[in-house]
LUMMI-245490 format. One record per residue (C-alpha): residue in one letter; x, y, z. Coordinates in nm, 3 decimals, padded with zeros to 5 digits, always signed. Each point is the difference from the previous one (the first is absolute). Layout:
N
{node "A"; {X; Y; Z}}
...
***
This chain:
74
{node "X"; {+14.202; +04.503; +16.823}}
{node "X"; {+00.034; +00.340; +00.205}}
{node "X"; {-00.320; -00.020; +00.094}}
{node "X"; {+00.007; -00.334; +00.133}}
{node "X"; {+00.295; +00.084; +00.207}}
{node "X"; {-00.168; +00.339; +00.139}}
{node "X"; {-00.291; -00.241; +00.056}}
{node "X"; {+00.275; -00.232; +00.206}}
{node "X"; {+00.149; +00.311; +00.197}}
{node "X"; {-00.339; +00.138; +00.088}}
{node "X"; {-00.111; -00.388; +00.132}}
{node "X"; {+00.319; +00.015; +00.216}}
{node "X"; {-00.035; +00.315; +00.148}}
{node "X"; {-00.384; -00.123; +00.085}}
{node "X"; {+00.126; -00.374; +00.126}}
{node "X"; {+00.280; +00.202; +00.213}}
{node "X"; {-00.088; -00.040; +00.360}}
{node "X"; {+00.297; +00.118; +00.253}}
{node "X"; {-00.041; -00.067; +00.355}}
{node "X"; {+00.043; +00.249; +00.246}}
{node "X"; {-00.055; -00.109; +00.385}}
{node "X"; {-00.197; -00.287; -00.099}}
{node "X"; {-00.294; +00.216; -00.172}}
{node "X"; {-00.016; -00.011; -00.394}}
{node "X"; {+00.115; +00.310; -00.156}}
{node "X"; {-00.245; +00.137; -00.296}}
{node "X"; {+00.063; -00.032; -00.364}}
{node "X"; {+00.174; +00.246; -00.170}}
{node "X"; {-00.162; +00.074; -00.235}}
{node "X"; {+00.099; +00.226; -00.376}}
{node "X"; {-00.174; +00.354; +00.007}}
{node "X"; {-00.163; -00.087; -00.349}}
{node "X"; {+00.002; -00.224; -00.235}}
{node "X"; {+00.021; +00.034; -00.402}}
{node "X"; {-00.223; -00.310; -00.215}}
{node "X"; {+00.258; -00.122; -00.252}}
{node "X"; {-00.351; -00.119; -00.154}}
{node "X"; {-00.367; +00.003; +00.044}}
{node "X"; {-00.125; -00.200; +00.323}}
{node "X"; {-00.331; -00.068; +00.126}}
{node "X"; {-00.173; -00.289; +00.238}}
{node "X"; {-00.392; -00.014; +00.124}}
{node "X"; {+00.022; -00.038; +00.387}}
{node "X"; {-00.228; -00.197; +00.176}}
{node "X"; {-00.311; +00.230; +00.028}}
{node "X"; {+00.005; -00.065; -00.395}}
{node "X"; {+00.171; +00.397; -00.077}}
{node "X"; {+00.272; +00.029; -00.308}}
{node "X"; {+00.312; +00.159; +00.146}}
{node "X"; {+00.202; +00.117; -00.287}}
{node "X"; {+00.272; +00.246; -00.061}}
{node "X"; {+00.186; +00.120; -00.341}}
{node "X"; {+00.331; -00.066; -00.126}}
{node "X"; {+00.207; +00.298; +00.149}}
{node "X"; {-00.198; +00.109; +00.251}}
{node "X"; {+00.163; +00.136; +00.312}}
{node "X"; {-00.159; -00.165; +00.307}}
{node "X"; {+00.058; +00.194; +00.328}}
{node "X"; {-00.279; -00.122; +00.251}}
{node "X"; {+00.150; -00.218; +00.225}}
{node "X"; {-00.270; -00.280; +00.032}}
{node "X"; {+00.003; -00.030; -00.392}}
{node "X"; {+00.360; -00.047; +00.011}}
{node "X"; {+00.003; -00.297; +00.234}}
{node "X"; {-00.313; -00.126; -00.243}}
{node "X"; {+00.232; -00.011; -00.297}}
{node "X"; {+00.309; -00.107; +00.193}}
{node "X"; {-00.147; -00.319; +00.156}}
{node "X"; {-00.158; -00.051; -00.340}}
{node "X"; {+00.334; +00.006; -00.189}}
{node "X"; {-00.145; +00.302; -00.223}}
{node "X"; {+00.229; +00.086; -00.327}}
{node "X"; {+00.169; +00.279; +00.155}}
{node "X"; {+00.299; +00.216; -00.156}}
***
């Protein structure tokens, strides 16, 4: 159940787009995200993504990956 509602946060902060002057603002995004448990997709070139249960992700293009993905994150 935490997971799921870290999972919920983390989708928020992603879906969370304030307005300033008429020109979107960007997504806040977390500095890193911690998999609650493991996680892994094959993209469309055919390549297995995968991390590990409790692995610390800090790059921020892997972040946005398992945030608009709904990853299991703690």
């Amino acid at each position: 159940m935490v997971a799921a509602t870290a999972a919920a946060k983390a989708q928020a902060v992603a879906n969370a787009s304030v307005k300033m002057n008429g020109d979107p603002m960007p997504a806040i995004l977390p500095s890193s995200v911690t998999l609650s448990e493991p996680y892994g997709f094959y993209d469309d070139d055919g390549v297995m993504n995968m991390w590990q249960v409790g692995q610390v992700v800090t790059d921020p293009d892997e972040i946005l990956i398992l945030i608009e993905r709904s990853a299991p994150a703690a």
